[in-house]
Structure formats: C-alpha cells, structure tokens
C-alpha positions as CSV (number, residue, x, y, z in Angstrom):
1,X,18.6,4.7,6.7
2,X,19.1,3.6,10.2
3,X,19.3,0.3,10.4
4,X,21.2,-2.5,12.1
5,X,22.3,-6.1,11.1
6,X,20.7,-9.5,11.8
7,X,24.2,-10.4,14.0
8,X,23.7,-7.6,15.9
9,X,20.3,-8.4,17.3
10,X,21.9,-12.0,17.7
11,X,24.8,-10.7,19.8
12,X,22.8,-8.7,21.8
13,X,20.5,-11.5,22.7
14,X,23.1,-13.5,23.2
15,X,24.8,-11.4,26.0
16,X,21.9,-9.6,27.6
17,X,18.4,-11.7,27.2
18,X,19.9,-15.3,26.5
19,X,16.6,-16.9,27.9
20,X,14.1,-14.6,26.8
21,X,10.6,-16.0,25.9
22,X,9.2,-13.2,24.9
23,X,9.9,-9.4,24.2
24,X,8.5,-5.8,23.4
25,X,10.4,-3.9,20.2
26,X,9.0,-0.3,20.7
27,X,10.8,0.8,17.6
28,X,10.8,-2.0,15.0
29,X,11.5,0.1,11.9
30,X,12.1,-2.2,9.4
31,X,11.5,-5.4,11.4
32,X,14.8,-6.8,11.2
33,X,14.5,-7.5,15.7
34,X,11.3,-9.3,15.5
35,X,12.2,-11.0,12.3
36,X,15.7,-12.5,14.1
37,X,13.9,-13.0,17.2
38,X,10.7,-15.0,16.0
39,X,13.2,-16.8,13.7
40,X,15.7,-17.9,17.5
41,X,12.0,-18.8,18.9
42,X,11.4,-15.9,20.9
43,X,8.2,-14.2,20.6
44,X,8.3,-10.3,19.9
45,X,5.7,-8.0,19.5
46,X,6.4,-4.9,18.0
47,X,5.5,-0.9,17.7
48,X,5.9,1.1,14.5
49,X,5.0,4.5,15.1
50,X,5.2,5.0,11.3
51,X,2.7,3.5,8.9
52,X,4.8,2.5,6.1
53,X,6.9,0.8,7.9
54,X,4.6,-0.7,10.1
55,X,2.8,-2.4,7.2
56,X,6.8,-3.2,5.5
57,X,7.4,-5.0,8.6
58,X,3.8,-7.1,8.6
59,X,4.3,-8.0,4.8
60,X,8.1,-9.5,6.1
61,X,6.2,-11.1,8.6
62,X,3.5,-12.6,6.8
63,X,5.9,-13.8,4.0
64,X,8.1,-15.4,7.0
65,X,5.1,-17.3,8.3
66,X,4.4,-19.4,4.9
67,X,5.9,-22.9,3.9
68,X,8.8,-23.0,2.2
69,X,6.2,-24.0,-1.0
70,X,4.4,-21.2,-0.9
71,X,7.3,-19.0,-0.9
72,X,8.5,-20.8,-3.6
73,X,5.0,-20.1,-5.1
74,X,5.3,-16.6,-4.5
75,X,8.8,-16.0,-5.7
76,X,7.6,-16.8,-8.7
77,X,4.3,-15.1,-9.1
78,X,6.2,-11.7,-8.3
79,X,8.8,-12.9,-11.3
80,X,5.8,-13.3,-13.5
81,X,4.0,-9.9,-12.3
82,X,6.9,-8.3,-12.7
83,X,8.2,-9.7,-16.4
84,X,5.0,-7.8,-17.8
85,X,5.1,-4.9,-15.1
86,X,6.7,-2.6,-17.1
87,X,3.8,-2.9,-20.4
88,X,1.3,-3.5,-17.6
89,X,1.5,-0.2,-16.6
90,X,1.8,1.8,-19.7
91,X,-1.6,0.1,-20.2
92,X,-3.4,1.2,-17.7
93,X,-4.8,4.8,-16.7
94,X,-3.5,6.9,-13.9
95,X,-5.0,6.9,-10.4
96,X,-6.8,10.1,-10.2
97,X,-7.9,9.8,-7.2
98,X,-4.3,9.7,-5.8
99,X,-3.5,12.2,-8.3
100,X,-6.0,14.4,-6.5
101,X,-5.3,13.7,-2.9
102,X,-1.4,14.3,-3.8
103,X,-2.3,17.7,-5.1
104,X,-4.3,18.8,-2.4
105,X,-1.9,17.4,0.1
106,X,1.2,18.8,-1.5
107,X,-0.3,21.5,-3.9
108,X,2.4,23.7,-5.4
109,X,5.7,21.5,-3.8
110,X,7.3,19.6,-7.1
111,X,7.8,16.3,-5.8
112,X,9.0,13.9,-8.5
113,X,9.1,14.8,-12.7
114,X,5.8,14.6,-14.6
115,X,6.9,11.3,-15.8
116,X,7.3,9.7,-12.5
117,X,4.5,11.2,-11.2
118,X,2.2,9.2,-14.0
119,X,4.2,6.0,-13.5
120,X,3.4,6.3,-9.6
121,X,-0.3,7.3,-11.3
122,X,-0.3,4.4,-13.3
123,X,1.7,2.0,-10.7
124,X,-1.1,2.8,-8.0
125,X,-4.1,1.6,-10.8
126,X,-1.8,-1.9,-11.1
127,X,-1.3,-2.5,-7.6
128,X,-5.5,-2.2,-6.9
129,X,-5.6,-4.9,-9.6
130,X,-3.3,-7.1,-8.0
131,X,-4.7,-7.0,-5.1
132,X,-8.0,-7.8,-6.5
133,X,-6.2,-11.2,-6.8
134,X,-3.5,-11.9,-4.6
135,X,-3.4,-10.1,-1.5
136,X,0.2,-10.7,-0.6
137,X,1.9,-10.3,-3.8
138,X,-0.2,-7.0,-4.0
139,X,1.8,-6.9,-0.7
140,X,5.5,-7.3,-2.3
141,X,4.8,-4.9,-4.8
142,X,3.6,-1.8,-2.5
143,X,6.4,-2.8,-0.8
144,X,8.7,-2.6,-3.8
145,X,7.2,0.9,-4.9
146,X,7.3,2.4,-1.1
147,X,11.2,1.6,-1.6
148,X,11.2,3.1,-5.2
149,X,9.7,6.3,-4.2
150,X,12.7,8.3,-2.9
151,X,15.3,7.3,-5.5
152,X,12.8,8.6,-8.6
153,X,11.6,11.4,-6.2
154,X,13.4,14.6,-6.9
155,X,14.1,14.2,-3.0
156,X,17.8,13.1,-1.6
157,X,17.9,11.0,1.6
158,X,21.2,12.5,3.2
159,X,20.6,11.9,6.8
160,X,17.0,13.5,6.8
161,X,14.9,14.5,3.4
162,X,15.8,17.3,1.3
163,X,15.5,18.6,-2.3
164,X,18.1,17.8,-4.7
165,X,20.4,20.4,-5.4
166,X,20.3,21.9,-9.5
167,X,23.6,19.9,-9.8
168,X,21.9,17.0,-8.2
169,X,19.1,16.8,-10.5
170,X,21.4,17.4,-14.0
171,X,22.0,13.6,-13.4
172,X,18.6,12.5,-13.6
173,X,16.7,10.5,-11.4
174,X,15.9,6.6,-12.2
175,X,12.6,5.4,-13.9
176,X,10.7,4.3,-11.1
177,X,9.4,1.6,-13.7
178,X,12.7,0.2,-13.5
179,X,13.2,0.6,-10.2
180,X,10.0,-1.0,-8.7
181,X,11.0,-3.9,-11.3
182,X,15.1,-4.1,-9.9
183,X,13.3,-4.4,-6.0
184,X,10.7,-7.0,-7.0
185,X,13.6,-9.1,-8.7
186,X,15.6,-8.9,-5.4
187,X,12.4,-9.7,-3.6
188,X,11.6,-13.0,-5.4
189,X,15.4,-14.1,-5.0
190,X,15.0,-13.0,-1.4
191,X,11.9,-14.8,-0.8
C-alpha cells in the first residue's frame, strides 16, 4: 500500500535532479518512478526485490513502450477477453498442478474459501491459454488477478497481512471472478 503519486516523483525531479540523464530506482515497487521518469526522458533502471512486482512493473513498461495503435489494440482485446472471462472460466478445469504446489506450500493454513480457491484454480488454466496467444494480454490479466488476490483472500491488508477477524469475514469476501473482471475494465480504459 505504499505508494506515492506521479507529481511527487515530478517535484522531486524538479528540485533535486533537474538535469538527470539517467538514474538507478533501487526500490521501484510498483513502477510509478521509472514510469514518470522514462515518460520526462530520463532513463531509469530499476530494482524490485519482490517478484510480483518486479514483473507488474515490466508489464507497465512493456505496455508504455507500444504505439498509441497498439494500445488501442490491446485495450480492446482485454475488453473482449474479459466480456467472456467470467463463462470462460467456469468452462475450464482447475490447475492442479497449482492446486498441488499451493497445498504443499501452505498445507493446513485456509487461505481464501473453497470457491475462490477453484476460481483462482480455474483462472490459472485460462491465463496458460491466453498466453498461448497473446503474451501481453496474458500479461494484463496476471496482472489483474495478482491485484484480485488479497481482496477475495480471507487475508486483510491493514498495514502488513493478517487474517480477517470472524466479524470480518461475516461480510464476505468479493468473487474474485468479478474482481479480476472490475481490474481488467479499469486496465483497458487505462491503457
């Protein structure tokens, strides 16, 4: 949840590296310094210590990098995945070999409802098939579902990771169905 604006990076360019050429982010997180710095014409490498968000700030990248036509392109090819997203993946069968490394990884610890747990199952199956054609809008939607995971978890980000409370949980948690399809929406009217 840390996080920082676009200004900000611009301000602090502005007062401190106003003729930079180039730069080293050790910490990218979630991009947003090399995505404001590439965009002023400065050229930033980056570290990412954590994998997810390594490969979150790569996809942003790689989207950045395209024509204004083929982001066009792909806005709409995520708004076409994801009209039929939702039937697509009640279609198909459950990963089971993520369902097997996420047992023997977590074994006993309840992570997310049996419901979600097939949905992320059965999201895993789609995303292999669309990336069997499209690399980068296989891309957008890992990203989509990495940002769905914690809200239809049974996990509550409230400065670090913890459980829900019992009085947490009596109000549900979201389908992450929906979820992943609300974040691929925002993503095509992003992009």
């Amino acid at each position: 949840k840390e996080r920082y604006s676009p200004r900000f990076v611009q301000g602090v360019m502005q007062e401190f590296i106003p003729k930079a050429k180039r730069i080293l982010e050790p910490f990218a997180g979630s991009g947003t310094t090399p995505i404001v710095l590439g965009q002023a014409g400065v050229e930033c490498a980056y570290s990412e210590a954590n994998p997810a968000m390594a490969f979150i700030v790569q996809t942003k990248l790689q989207i950045l990098s395209l024509s204004k036509e083929r982001r066009r392109i792909l806005s709409g090819n995520i708004l076409t995945l994801n009209n039929g997203l939702i039937a697509r993946a009640h279609k198909v069968k459950p990963d089971i070999g993520l369902r097997d490394s996420y047992l023997t990884t977590f074994c006993d610890s309840v992570f997310f409802d049996d419901e979600a747990l097939e949905n992320i199952l059965r999201l895993r199956t789609v995303t292999d098939e669309v990336y069997e054609q499209d690399r980068i809008l296989g891309n957008c939607l890992t990203v989509a579902i990495l940002a769905s995971l914690i809200p239809a978890s049974r996990l509550k980000r409230a400065g670090d990771l913890r459980f829900k409370t019992p009085k947490e949980l009596l109000s549900g948690t979201p389908c992450i169905l929906r979820t992943v399809v609300e974040r691929l929406s925002a993503q095509a009217s992003d992009i």
